[in-house]
C-alpha positions in Angstrom: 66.9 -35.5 -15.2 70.7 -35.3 -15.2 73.4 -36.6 -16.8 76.6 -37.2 -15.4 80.3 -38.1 -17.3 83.0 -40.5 -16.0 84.3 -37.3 -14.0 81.2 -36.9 -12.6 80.7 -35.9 -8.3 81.0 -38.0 -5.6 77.7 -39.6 -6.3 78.5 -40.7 -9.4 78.3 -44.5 -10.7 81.7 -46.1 -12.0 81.0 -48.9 -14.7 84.1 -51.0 -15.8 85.0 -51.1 -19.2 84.1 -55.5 -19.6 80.8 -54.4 -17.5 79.9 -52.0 -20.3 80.7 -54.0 -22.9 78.6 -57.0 -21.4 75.7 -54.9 -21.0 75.9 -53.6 -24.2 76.1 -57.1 -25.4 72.9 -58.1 -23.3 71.1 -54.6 -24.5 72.2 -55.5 -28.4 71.1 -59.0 -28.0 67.2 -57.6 -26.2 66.8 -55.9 -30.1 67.5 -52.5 -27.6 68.8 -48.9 -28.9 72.1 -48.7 -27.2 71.5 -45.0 -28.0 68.2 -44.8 -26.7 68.0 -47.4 -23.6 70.0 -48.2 -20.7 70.5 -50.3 -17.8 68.9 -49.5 -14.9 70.4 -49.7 -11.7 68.5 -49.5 -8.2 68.3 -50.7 -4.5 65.5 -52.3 -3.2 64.2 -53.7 0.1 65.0 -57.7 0.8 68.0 -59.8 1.1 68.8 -61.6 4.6 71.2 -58.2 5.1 68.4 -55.7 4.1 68.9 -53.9 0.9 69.4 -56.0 -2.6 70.5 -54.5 -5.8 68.5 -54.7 -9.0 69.3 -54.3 -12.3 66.7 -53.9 -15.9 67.0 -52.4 -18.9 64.6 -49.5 -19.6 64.1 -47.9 -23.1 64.2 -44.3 -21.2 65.1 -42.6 -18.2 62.5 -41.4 -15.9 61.9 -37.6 -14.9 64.2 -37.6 -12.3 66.8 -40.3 -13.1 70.2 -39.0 -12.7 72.4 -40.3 -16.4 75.5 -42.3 -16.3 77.7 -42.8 -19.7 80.6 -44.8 -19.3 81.8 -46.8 -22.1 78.7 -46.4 -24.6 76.8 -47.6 -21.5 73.7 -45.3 -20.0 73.1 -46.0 -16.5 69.5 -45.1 -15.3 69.5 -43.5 -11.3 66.8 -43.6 -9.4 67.5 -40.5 -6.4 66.0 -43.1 -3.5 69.1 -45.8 -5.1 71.6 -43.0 -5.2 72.1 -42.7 -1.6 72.4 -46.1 -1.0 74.8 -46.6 -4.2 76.4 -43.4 -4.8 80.2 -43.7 -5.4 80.0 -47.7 -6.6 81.4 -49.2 -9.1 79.7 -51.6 -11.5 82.2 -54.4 -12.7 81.0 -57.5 -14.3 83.4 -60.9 -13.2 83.6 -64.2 -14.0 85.2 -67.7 -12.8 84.2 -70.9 -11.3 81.2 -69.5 -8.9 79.7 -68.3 -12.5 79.9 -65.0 -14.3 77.8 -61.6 -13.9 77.8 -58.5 -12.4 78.8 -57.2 -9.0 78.3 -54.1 -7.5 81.5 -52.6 -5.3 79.8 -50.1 -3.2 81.8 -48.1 -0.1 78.7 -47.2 1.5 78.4 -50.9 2.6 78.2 -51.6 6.1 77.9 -55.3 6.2 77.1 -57.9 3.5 75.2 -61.2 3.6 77.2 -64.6 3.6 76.7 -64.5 -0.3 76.7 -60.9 -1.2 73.5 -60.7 -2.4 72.5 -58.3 -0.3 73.7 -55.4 2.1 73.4 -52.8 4.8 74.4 -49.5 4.6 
């Protein structure tokens, strides 16, 4: 397992200060440690484009989970997600199409007509 800062490598994960503070909210309001757990972040297969994101809270990191901290926040890592995600940054928006969070990832090839999903 290892744990990365904001100045982190190139495959590091960005989170946006109003993304950490949401999921810190949502973690708070599970009865989570903030300490302790985190939010996981992954890829998986689906999507009409391919590739989806996914996001959980877990109460630890696994073995080989690479760490995020960014505002309080702990990201969980996955090394099958980080190629696919490496370099993104995790912002959380909101307006009239609803709120919640959105992944802003240059390895993106294309994106579905929503932006649910992607291809790298």
């Amino acid at each position: 397992m290892s744990t990365e800062s904001a100045s982190g490598t190139e495959t590091r994960i960005e989170v946006t200060p109003i993304a950490a503070e949401q999921a810190l909210d949502l973690l708070e309001s599970e009865g989570l440690d903030v300490g302790e757990a985190g939010l996981r972040l992954f890829v998986q297969q689906g999507g009409c484009a391919g590739l989806s994101y996914g996001m959980r809270f877990d109460t630890e990191p696994e073995d080989d989970d690479t760490i995020f901290e960014h505002h309080d926040l702990r990201v969980f890592v996955d090394p099958a997600s980080m190629r696919y995600i490496g370099g993104s940054v995790l912002d959380f928006e909101g307006g009239l199409q609803g709120a919640g969070f959105h992944v802003e990832n240059p390895n993106v090839v294309s994106e579905c007509g929503c932006g649910e999903s992607f291809r790298t």
